[in-house]
N, C-alpha and C positions, 0 to 999 in steps of 0.2 A: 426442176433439175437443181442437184446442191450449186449453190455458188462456186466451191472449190471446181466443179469440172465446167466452167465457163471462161478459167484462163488457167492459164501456165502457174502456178505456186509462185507467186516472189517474194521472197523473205529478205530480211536484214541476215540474222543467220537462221539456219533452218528450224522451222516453229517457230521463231517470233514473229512481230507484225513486220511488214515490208515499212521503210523509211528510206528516208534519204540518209549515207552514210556522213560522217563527217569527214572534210578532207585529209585532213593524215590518220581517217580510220586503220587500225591495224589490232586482228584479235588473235589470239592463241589458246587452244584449250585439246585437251586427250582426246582422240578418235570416241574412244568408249564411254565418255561421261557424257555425249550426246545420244550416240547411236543405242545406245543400250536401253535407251527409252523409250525409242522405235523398234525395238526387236530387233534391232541390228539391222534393219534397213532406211535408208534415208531415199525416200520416193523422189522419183523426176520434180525439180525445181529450175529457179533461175535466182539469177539476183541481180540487180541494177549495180553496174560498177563496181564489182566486188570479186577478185579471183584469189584463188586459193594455191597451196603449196602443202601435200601433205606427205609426212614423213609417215611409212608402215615398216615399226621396229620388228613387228611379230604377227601371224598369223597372216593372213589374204582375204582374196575377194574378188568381186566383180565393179569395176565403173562403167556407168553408161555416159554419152556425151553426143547428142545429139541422134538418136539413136543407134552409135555407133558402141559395140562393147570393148573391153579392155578388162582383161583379167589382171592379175596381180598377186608375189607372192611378197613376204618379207625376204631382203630388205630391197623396199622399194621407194621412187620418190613420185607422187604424181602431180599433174600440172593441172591447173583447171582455169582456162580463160574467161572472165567476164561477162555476163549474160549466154553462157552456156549454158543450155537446160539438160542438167546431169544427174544420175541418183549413184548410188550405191547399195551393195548386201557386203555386210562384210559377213567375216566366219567370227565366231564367239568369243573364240582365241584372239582377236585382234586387238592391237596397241601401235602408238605410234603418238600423231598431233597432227593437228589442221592448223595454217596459220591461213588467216581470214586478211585482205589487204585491197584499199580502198583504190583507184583509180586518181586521186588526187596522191596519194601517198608514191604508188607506182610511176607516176609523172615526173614527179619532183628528183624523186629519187635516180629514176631513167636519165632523165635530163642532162645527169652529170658524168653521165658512165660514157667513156668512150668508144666501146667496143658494141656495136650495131648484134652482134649475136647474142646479147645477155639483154637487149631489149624484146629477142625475137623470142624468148623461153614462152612468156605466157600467151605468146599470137592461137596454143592450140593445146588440146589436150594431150595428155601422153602418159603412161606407165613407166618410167624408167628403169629396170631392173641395177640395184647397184652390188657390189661387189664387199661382201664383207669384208675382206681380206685386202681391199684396195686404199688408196688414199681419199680416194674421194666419200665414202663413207663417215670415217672418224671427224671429216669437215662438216658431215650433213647432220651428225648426231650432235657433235658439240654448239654450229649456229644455232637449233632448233632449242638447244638446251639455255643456251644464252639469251634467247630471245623469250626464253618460258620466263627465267629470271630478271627478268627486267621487265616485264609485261606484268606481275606478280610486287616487285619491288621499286616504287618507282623512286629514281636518285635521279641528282643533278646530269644530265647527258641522255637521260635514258633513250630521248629520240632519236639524238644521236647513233646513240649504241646499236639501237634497234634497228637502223637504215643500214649502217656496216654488214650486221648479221645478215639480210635482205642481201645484201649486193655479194656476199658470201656465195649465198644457197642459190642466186642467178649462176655466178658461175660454175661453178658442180654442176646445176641443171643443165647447162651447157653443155659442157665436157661428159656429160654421161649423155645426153641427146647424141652428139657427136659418136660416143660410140658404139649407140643402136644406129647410128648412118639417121638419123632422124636431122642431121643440119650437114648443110656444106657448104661452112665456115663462115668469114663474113659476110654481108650483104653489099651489092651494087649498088649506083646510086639508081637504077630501076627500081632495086629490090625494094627501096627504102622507100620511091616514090608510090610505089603500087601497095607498102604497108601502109600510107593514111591513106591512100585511096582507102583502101575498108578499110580506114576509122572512121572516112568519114561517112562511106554507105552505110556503115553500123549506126548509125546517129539518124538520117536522111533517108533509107530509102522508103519509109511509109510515105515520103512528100515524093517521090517521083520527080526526081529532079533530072533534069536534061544532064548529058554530058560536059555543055560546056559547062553548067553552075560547077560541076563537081571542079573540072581543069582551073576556073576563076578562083576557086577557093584554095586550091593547091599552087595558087600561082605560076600556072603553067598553061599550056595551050593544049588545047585537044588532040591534035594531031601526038602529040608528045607524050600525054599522058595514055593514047590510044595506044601509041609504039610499046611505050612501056610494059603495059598489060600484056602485049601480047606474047615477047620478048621474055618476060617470067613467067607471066600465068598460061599464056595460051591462048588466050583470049581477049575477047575485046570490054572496055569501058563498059560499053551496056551489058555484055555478055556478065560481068562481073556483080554488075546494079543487081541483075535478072535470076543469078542465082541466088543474091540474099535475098530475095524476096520469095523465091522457092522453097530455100531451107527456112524461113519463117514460115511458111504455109506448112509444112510439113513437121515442124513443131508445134505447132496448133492444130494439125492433125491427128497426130500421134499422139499428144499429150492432152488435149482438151477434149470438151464435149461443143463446143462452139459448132451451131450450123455453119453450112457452105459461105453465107452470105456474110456472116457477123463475120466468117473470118477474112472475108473479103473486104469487108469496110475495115477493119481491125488494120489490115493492110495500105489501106488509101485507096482502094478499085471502087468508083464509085458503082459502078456495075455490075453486079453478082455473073452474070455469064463475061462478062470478059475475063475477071479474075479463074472463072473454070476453064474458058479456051487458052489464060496464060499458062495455066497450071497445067495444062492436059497435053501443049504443044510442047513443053519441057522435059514433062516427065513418061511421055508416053500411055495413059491414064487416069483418068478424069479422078477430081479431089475425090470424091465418095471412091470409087474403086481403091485408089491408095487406102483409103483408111482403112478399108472392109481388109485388103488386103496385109494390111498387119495388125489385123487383131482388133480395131475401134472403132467398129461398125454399129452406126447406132440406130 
């Protein structure tokens, strides 16, 4: 079996080798001076700590994001969160720019903004259809252009410069999320506490960590941090633990050739049938049936 169908593609950017980024990573380059060497498709990947922001001046497409689809025409913005396993087909006609940004970079940056909704832009993917004729457009063409030149020219400030533009194109992202109804408005201090929860399930849940570790690490109580979840999500701590560990089984489904078992270990289950009675009591259908049933029946 090729290597390639034994995990998830993870690149630094797409086709190169997977690394660790550096932390104020931050790249810029054309839609089309990549994708055009793919035939204009960029196949399901991942990437460790690396989320993107692309601008689409012209033409459309298709994104995928966990196997979820999202079409697209120009002009549009799209969001793409960190270790999201995402592809693309664009159409031939397509132009625009990817800006590629590190997780150390987003941090620093985040850290200083005060407004809790322009932190929430990259929590998910999304297509934002913008409005040629609006204001928020001329702000999304000119950051991106600003951020080409300065990625390209480097001068005294240029980091500087660069984080400005960044905290530019958050905002826009915002305010067009807003009005696809995709946010409603700022966040509670629920909202905030139940967004490191999944940071830090994103990180933790292959170690199957109890409830309380998670509350001990969030400096909070369980009780409190159970209220919270349930109060925004709906659900509970473990409830929360249990789906990322589903939608990793089901990215490993969908996108690898990995047996039942390896994906199970892959997981932290040290036991190949638990991991299938967790899978199976979740999803309604044992992992092999999901697979066979979209398509990656092996």
């Amino acid at each position: 079996m090729p290597e390639s169908l034994k995990s998830i593609p993870n690149y630094l950017l797409y086709g190169d080798p997977s690394g660790e980024a550096e932390l104020d990573f931050v790249h810029v380059e054309s839609i089309p001076s990549r994708s055009s060497l793919h035939n204009w498709e960029i196949k399901p990947h991942r990437h460790s700590g690396l989320s993107h922001l692309l601008l689409i001046t012209a033409g459309g497409g298709l994104m995928t994001a966990d196997g979820a689809e999202h079409g697209f025409r120009a002009p549009a913005l799209l969001t793409m969160p960190a270790e999201t396993v995402h592809g693309f087909r664009f159409d031939p006609d397509i132009d625009g720019h990817i800006l590629t940004m590190s997780a150390g970079f987003l941090a620093n940056l985040l850290a200083g903004l005060p407004e809790p909704e322009l932190k929430a832009v990259l929590d998910r993917p999304a297509a934002l259809p913008a409005d040629p004729a609006g204001e928020d457009w001329p702000a999304l063409t000119a950051a991106f252009a600003a951020i080409l030149r300065e990625f390209h020219w480097p001068r005294p400030g240029r980091a500087s410069a660069i984080a400005a533009q960044v905290t530019l194109l958050l905002v826009t992202a915002a305010r067009l999320g807003l009005a696809e109804g995709k946010d409603a408005g700022p966040l509670s201090a629920d909202a905030l506490l139940v967004a490191r929860l999944r940071q830090a399930i994103g990180q933790r849940f292959r170690d199957h960590w109890p409830v309380e570790a998670y509350a001990a690490a969030l400096g909070t109580s369980p009780g409190r941090l159970n209220a919270a979840c349930r109060r925004v999500a709906g659900a509970s701590t473990l409830q929360l633990v249990h789906a990322r560990l589903l939608l990793e089984a089901k990215r490993n489904l969908l996108y690898t050739a990995m047996t039942m078992s390896e994906i199970g270990y892959a997981m932290g289950f040290e036991d190949p049938a638990y991991f299938s009675r967790f899978f199976t009591k979740r999803e309604g259908l044992s992992p092999q049936a999901f697979r066979q049933r979209h398509g990656r029946g092996r």
